[in-house]
FIKE-344214 format. One line per field, with one value per residue (C-alpha): residue in one letter; residue number from 1; z, y, x. Coordinates in steps of 0.02 Angstrom, whole numbers. Layout:
code	(a,...)
pos	(NUM,...)
pz	(Z,...)
py	(Y,...)
px	(X,...)
end
This chain:
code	(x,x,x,x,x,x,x,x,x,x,x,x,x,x,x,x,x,x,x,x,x,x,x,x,x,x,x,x,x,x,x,x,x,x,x,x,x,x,x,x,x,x,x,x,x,x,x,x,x,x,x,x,x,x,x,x,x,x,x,x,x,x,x,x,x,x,x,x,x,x,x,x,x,x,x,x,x,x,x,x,x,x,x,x,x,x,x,x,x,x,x,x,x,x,x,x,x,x,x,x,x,x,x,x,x,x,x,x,x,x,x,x,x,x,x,x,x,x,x,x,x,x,x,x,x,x,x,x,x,x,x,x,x,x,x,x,x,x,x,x,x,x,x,x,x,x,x,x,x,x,x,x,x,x,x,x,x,x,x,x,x,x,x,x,x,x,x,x,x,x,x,x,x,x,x,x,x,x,x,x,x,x,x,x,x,x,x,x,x,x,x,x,x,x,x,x,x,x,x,x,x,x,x,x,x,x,x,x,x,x,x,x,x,x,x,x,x,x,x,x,x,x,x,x,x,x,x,x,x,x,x,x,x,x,x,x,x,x,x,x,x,x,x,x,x,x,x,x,x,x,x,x,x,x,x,x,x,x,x,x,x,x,x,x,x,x,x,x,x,x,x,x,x,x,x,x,x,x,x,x,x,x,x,x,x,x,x,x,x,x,x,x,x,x,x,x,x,x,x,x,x,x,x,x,x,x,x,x,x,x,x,x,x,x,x,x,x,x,x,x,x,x,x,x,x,x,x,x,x,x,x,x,x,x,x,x,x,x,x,x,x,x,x,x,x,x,x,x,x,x,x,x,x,x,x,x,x,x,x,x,x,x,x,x,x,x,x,x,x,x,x,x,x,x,x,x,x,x,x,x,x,x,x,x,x,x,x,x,x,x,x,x,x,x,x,x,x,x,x,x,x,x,x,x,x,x,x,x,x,x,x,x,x,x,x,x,x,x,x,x,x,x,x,x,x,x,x,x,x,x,x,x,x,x,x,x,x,x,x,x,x,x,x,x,x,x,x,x,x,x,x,x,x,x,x,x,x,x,x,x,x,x,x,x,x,x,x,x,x)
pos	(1,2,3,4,5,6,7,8,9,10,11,12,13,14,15,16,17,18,19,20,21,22,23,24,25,26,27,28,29,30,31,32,33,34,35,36,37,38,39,40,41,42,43,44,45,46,47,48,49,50,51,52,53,54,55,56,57,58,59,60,61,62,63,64,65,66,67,68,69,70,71,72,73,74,75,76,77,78,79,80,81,82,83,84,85,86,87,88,89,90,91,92,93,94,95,96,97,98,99,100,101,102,103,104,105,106,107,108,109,110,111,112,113,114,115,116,117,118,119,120,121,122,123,124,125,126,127,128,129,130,131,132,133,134,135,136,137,138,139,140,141,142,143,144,145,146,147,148,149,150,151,152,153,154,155,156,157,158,159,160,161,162,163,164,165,166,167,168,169,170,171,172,173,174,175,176,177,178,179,180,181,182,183,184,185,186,187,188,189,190,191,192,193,194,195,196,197,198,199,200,201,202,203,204,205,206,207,208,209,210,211,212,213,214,215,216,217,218,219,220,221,222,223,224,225,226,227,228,229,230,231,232,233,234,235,236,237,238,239,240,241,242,243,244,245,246,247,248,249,250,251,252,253,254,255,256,257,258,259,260,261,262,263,264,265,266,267,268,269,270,271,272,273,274,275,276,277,278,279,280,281,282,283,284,285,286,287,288,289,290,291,292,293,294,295,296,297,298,299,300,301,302,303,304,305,306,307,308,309,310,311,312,313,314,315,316,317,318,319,320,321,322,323,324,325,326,327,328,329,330,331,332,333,334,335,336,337,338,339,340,341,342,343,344,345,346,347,348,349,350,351,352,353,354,355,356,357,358,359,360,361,362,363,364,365,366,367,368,369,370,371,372,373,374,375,376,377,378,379,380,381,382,383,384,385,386,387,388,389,390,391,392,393,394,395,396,397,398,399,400,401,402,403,404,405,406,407,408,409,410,411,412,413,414,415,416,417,418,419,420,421,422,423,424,425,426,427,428,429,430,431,432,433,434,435,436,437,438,439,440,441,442,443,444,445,446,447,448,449,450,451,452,453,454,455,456,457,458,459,460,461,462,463,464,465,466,467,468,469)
pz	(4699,4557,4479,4681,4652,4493,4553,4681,4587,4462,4608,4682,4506,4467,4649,4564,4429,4289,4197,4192,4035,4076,3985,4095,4144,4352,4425,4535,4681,4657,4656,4833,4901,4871,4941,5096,5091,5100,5256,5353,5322,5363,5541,5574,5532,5677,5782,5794,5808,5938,6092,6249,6248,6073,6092,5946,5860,5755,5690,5618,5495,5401,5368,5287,5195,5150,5073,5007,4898,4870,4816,4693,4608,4581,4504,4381,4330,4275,4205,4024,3988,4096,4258,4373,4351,4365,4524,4606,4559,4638,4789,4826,4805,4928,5097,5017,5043,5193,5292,5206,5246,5461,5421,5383,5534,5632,5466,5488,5637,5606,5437,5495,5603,5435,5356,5364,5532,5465,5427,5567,5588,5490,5350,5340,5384,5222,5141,5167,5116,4949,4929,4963,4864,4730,4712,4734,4604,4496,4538,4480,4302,4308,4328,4210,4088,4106,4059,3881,3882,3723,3691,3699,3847,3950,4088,4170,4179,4213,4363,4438,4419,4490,4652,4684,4678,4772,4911,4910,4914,5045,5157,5126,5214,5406,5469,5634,5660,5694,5844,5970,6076,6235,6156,5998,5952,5836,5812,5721,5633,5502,5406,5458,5647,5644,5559,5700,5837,5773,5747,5918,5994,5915,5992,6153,6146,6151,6277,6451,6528,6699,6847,6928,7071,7122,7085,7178,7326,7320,7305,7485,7510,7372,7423,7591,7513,7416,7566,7676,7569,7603,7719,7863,7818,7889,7969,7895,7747,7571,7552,7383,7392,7210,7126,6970,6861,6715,6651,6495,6485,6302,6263,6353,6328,6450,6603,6518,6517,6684,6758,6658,6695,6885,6873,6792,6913,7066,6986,6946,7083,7238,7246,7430,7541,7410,7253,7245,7092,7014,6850,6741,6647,6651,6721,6891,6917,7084,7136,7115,7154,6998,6903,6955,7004,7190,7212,7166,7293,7421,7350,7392,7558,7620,7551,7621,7788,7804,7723,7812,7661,7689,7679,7576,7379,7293,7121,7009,6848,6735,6566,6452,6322,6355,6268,6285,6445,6520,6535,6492,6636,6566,6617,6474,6525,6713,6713,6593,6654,6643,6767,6747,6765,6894,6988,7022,7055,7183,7262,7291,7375,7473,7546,7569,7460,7388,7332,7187,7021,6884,6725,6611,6450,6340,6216,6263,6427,6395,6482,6645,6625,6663,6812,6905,6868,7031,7120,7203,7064,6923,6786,6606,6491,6320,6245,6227,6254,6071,5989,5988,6044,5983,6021,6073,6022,6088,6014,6088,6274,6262,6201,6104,6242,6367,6265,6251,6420,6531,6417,6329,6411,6604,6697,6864,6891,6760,6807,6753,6674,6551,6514,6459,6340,6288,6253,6165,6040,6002,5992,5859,5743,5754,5730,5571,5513,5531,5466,5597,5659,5803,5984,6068,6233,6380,6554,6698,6849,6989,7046,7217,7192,7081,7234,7332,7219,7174,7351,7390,7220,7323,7477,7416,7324,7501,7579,7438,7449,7650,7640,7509,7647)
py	(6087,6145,5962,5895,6023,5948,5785,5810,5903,5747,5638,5739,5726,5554,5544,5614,5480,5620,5568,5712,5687,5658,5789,5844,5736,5709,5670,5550,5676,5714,5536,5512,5646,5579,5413,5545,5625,5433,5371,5541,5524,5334,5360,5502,5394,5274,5403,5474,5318,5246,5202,5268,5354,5319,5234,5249,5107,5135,4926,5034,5155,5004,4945,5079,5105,4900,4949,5096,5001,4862,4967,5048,4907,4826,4983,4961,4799,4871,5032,5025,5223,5379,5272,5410,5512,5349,5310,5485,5512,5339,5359,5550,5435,5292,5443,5531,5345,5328,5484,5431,5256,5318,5446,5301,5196,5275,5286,5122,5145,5312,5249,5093,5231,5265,5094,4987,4882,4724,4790,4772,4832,4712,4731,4930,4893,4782,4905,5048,4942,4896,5079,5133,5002,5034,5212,5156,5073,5206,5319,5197,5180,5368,5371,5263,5318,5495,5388,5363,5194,5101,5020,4843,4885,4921,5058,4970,4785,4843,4981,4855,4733,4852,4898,4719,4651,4802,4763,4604,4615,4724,4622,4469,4578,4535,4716,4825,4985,5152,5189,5075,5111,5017,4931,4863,4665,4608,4466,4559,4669,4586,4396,4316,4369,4314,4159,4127,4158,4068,3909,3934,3947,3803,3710,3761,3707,3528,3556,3505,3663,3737,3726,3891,3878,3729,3822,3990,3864,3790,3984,4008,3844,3842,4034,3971,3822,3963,4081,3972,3951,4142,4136,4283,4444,4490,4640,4735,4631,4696,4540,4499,4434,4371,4373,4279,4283,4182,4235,4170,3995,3937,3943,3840,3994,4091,3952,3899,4104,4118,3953,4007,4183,4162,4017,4142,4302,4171,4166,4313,4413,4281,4262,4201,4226,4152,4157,4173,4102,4152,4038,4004,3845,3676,3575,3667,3718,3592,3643,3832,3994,4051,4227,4342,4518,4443,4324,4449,4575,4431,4386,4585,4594,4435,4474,4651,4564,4486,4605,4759,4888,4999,4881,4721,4720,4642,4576,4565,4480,4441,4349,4368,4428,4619,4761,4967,4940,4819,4617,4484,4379,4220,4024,3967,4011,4039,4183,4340,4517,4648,4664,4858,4973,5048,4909,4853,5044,5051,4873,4882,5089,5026,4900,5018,4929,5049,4952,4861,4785,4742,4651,4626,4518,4555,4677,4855,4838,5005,5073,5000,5104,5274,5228,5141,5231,5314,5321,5179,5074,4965,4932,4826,4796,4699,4846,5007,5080,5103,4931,4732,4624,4437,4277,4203,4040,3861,3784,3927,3910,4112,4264,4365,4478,4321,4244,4410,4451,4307,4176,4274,4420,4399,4294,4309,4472,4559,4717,4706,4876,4800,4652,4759,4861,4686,4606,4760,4754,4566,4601,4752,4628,4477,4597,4677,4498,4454,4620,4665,4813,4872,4828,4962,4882,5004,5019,5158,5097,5222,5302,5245,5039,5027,5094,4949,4836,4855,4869,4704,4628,4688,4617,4460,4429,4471,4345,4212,4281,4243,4089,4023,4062)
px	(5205,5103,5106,5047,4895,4862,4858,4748,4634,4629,4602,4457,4359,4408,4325,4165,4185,4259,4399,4535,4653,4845,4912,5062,5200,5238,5403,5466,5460,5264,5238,5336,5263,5105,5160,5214,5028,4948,5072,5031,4855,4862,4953,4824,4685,4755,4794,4633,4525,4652,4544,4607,4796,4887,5049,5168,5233,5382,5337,5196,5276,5384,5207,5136,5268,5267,5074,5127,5236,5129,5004,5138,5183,5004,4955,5127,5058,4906,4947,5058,5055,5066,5127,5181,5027,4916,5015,5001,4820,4774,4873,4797,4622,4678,4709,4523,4447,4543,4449,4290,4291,4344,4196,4070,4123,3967,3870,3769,3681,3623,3557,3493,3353,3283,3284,3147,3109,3189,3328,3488,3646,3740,3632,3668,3832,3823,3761,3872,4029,3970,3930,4106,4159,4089,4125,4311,4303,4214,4345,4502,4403,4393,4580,4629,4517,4614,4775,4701,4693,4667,4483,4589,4628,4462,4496,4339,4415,4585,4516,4399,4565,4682,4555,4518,4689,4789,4662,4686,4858,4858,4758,4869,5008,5078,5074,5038,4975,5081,4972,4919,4757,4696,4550,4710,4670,4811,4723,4587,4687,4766,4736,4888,4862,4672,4728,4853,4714,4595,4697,4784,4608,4558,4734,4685,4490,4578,4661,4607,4530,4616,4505,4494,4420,4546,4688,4660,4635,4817,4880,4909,4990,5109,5161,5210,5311,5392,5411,5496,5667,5688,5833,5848,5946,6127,6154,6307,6279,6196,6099,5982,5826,5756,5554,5553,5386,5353,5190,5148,5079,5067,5257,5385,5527,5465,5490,5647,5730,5653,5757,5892,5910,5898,6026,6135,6096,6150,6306,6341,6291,6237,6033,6113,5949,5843,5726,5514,5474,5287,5256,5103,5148,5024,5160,5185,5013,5030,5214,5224,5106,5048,5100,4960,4937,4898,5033,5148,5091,5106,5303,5335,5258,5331,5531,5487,5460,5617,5738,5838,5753,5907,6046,5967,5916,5755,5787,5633,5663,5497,5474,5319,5248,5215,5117,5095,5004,5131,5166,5031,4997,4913,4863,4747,4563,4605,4696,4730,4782,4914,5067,5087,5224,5125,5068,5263,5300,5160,5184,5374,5346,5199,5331,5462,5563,5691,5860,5794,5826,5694,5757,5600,5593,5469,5396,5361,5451,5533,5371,5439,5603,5506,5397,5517,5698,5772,5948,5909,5860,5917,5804,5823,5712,5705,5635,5565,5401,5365,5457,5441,5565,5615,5618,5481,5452,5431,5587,5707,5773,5810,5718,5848,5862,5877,6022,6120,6098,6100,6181,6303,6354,6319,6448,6529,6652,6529,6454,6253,6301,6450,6314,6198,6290,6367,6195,6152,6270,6220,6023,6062,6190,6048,5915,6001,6044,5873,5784,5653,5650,5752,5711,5799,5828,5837,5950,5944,6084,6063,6211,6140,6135,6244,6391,6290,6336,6506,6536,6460,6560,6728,6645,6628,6795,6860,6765,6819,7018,7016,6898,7046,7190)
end
């Protein structure tokens, strides 16, 4: 501890641009718990200027620790003497500039007030980071000139070296953040993502633009089209009533898993009364209601119309992409919005609709598992409410979860409850094969359905043993 204090004292007058003289060795434990002091500060940082409630993101800690040790081993390069006191002080520095880089977030505009009247915003703003980076820098020489550097060996080149290229580094890094607020753009939050977005948008500006206006006119038509291959319930008979919804339009997986998992789902448990499909996809923008917020209010109400709500089951299965606030329902420019855990919780009550099961594919989901678990429910998700899942990419016709699930582990005479555990098995060996961080997929089965079900499985082998005689 003593050698921590020590360090951080040299850190806080290197900070003031004075050299402190390295005249004390530092273990490999002070320098990790520095590395410990830096990630703590780093997730607090995010934490605290999180917009809206913070969501943690466990993607978010390997991250950290990925520029922790980035950091580490530019500074290596740099450094030939006194390493592991170099290293400590200028991690100790990086939290300090941390907090006073957050602190200087709301700097410029209260300087620009006492600027001169051609100066704006982005010039203080200007301004302000070539202040801060410029004391960095002063502070790495002052570290490095502490090492007792030779005069061949300029602690001025080599700091400015070190700051430039760490950053740099740093930058060039995929990473997300440890806490996720409501206002979170991953596209603006690191080079490779704002890369991605901004040749995607580009991709899409070529693309033949989606005429609103038309399409929220063939809505009600198309629902009807979809409405009418609902057959009638039978009393005395647990009947299953299906709402697919494919919501994101860019990649093809999403329509392909949607096809394929309700394909599967008729097989292996008997979509029998029939199957409202929601889908945002260019190529069925004339044949099928769209995945919106609206249409899938109008899927509830009319299955909740033609089911008995005590005997008969609603299946909800949904595809996307998803985030902490739920699953991304998007058609190019037309359409973009959220399909929230709430929203599903307070569409499918408002119904009366209490036998239900909701399988959803897509990052996050686990915040579905919460809001809609009961006796009387079923729910799966990809995910959970903190983690990523995989997948999701044009040439695939599954997301990982998809293929586990539906294509590998769901068949007919398989309880949805011995898939599951199957398919989670597979996602944690191809995750681990393919290092990425654990998706954690999640499954409640009410005591309540899940009776319902097993009695309509023995049900219907009855029906197929006497149908056979």
């Amino acid at each position: 501890m003593k050698n921590f204090l020590w360090v951080a004292w040299a850190a806080l007058r290197a900070a003031l641009w004075r050299r402190t003289a390295a005249d004390r060795s530092v273990t490999i434990g002070t320098v990790l718990l520095c590395a410990l002091v830096v990630a703590a500060s780093e997730a607090a940082d995010q934490y605290l200027t999180a917009e809206g409630a913070a969501r943690f993101s466990i993607y978010g800690i390997n991250s950290i620790i990925a520029e922790i040790a980035v950091c580490g081993v530019v500074t290596l390069l740099f450094v030939s003497r006194d390493r592991a006191v170099v290293l400590a002080q200028f991690l100790v520095l990086n939290a300090l500039v941390n907090w006073v880089i957050t602190a200087a977030i709301h700097f410029p505009s209260r300087f620009q007030s006492s600027m001169p009247g051609t100066w704006t915003r982005a010039d203080a703003t200007i301004l302000v980071v070539v202040l801060l980076a410029t004391w960095w820098v002063g502070a790495v020489v002052a570290i490095l000139r502490g090492a007792g550097l030779g005069t061949y060996q300029s602690p001025a080149i080599r700091g400015f070296g070190l700051a430039v290229v760490s950053q740099l580094a740093v930058a060039a890094m995929p990473s997300f953040p440890t806490f996720v607020g409501s206002d979170f753009n991953l596209a603006s939050y690191n080079v490779w993502e704002w890369a991605s977005a901004k040749f995607h948008k580009g991709a899409e500006e070529r693309i033949a633009e989606v005429d609103a206006a038309a399409l929220e006119l063939l809505q009600p038509s198309l629902l009807e089209v979809e409405m009418k291959k609902l057959l009638p319930e039978r009393k005395g008979t647990t009947d299953i009533y299906a709402i697919g919804v494919a919501g994101w339009s860019d990649q093809d997986v999403f329509i392909k898993e949607l096809n394929g998992g309700l394909s599967v789902l008729n097989r292996s448990l008997g979509l029998d009364r029939g199957a409202i499909q929601l889908v945002n996809h260019r190529d069925t923008l004339e044949t099928l209601p769209i995945a919106s917020r609206t249409n899938f209010a109008a899927a509830v109400h009319a299955i909740a119309g033609i089911m008995n709500k005590d005997e008969d089951v609603l299946l909800v299965f949904i595809t996307s992409h998803g985030g902490p606030e739920g699953v991304g329902l998007v058609l190019a420019d037309a359409i973009s919005s959220v399909l929230s855990p709430d929203h599903v919780a307070s569409v499918l009550d408002r119904e009366g609709i209490r036998n239900r099961i909701v399988i959803v594919s897509a990052c996050y989901s686990g915040v579905f598992a919460k809001r809609l678990a009961s006796p009387s429910s079923i729910v799966l998700t990809a995910a959970d409410e903190n983690s990523p899942s995989f997948g999701c990419s044009n040439e695939r016709e599954w997301t990982y979860f998809g293929d586990a699930f539906f294509n590998q582990s769901l068949s007919e005479g398989v309880s949805l409850e011995r898939a599951f555990q199957d398919a989670k098995a597979k996602i944690s060996q191809w995750e681990a094969r393919d290092e990425v961080p654990p998706s954690s997929p999640q499954g409640h089965f009410g005591v309540a359905i899940s009776e319902k079900l097993a009695k309509r499985k023995l049900d219907r082998k009855m029906q197929a043993y006497t149908e056979g005689r």
